[in-house]
C-alpha positions in Angstrom: 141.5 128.6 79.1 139.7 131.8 76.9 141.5 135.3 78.3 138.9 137.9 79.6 138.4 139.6 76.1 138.0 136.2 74.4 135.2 135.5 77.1 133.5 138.7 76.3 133.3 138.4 72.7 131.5 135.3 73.5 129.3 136.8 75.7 128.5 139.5 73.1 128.2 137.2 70.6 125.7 134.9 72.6 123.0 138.3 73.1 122.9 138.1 69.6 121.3 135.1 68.8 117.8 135.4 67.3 116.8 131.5 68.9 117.5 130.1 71.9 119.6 126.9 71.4 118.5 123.5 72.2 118.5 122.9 75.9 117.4 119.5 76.1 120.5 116.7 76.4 119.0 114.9 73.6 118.8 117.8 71.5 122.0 119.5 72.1 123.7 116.2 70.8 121.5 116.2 67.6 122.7 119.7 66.9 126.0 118.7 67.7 125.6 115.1 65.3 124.2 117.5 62.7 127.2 119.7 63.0 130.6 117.7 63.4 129.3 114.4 61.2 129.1 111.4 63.6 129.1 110.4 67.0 132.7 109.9 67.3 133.9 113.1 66.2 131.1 114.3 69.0 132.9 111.9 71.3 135.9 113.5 71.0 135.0 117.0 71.1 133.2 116.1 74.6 136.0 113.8 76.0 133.4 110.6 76.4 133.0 107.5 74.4 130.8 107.4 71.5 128.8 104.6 73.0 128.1 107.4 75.6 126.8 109.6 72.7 124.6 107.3 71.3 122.9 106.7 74.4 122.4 110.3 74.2 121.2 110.6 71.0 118.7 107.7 71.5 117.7 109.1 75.2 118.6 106.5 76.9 120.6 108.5 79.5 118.8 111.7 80.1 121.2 113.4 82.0 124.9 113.9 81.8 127.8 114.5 84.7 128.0 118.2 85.5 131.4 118.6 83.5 130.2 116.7 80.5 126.9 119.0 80.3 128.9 121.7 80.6 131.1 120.5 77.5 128.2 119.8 75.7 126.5 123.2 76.2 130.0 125.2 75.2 130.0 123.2 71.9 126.6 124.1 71.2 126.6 127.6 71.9 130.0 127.8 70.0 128.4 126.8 67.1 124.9 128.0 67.2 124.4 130.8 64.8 127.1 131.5 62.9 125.8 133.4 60.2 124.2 135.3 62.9 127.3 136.3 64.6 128.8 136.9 61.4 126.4 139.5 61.1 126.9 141.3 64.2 130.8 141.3 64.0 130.5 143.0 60.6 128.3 145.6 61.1 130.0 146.4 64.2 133.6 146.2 62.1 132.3 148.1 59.0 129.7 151.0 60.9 128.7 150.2 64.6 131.9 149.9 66.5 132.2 148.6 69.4 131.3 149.5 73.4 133.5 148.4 76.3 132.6 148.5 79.8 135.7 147.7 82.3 136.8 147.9 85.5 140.2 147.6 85.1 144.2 149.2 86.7 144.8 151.7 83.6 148.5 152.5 83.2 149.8 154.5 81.3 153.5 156.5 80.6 153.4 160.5 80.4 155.5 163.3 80.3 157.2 164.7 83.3 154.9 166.5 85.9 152.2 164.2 85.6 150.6 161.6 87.3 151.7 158.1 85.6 150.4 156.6 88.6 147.9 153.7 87.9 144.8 153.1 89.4 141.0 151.5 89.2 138.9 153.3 86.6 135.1 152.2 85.9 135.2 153.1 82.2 132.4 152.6 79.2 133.4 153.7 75.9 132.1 153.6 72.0 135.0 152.3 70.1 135.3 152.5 66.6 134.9 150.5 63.9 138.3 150.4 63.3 139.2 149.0 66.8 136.3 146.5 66.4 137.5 145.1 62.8 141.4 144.8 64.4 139.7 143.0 67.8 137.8 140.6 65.3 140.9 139.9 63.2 143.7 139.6 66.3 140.7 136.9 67.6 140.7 135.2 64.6 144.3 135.1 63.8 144.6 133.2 67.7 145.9 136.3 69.2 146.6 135.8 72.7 144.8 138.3 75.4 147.0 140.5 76.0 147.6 140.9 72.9 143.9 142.0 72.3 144.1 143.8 75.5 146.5 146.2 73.6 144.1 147.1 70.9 141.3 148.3 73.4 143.8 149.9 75.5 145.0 151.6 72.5 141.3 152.7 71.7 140.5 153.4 75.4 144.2 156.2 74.7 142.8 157.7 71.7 139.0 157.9 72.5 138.9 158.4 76.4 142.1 160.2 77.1 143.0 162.1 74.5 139.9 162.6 73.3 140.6 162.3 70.1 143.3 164.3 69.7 142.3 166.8 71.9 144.2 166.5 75.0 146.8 164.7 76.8 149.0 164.4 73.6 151.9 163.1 75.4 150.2 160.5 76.7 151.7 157.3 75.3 151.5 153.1 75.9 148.4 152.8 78.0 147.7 149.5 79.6 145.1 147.5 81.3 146.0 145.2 84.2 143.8 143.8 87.1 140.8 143.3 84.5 137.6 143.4 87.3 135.1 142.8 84.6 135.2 143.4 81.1 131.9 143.5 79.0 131.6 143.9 75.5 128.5 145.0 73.2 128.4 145.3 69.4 
């Protein structure tokens, strides 16, 4: 199962798109004939038979189980758009940045007399570019979520609490836990 961060890229990515998908059975498995070749490699993207697909195709069954549909539309949407997305991710990586709305447990290690304690924090912040281009290329290398976790928390250190240099410079190895919600927008 997709971490929290992988599930808000998607999300992102999805409020891109310029057209809606197909939403009709018959046309999701068209675009997904078109795109993987033939109605066995569909079949075993979905988990059903290809005889199953067919009947698909040809609208002989109109609807499919719950869990089936469900595969069916996450293929489509995982595939609709791509140069669209492409897009998106690079002007966000090269100019645009990257926002992140949390509520999240922020921890985080700091010199003696100070609080360390963590706790709850509502936070949205404009990341850079930088952050954005290392999110999409941990993502794309099949970085795990907590390893993606650590390059917003590490943006969330340099933007949020130090400002940008300008305060709480012994601040060091911030850390989200107890993600809430996590929303992305590029």
């Amino acid at each position: 199962m997709a971490g929290e961060i992988e599930d808000a890229i998607e999300r992102a990515d999805r409020e891109a798109f310029t057209r809606e998908p197909p939403k009709t059975l018959k046309g999701q498995i068209g675009y997904l004939l078109k795109q993987l070749g033939s109605a066995k490699a569909v079949a075993q993207e979905l988990g059903v038979t290809a005889d199953s697909v067919n009947r698909y195709r040809r609208g002989a069954r109109k609807h499919a189980r719950a869990d089936v549909a469900a595969k069916i539309d996450d293929a489509v949407r995982s595939r609709w758009q791509p140069q669209v997305r492409k897009r998106r991710r690079k002007q966000a990586a090269a100019t645009g940045g990257i926002t992140v709305e949390t509520r999240a447990r922020f921890g985080y290690t700091a010199p003696v007399g100070s609080t360390d304690d963590g706790r709850f924090r509502r936070l949205t912040v404009r990341l850079p570019a930088t952050y954005a281009q290392r999110l999409f290329d941990a993502r794309d290398a099949g970085a795990g979520d907590q390893e993606m976790r650590g390059i917003i928390a590490e943006g969330f250190k340099d933007i949020y609490f130090q400002d940008g240099g300008g305060r709480a410079m012994g601040l060091s190895d911030v850390e989200i836990n107890d993600i809430d919600y996590l929303d992305l927008d590029y």
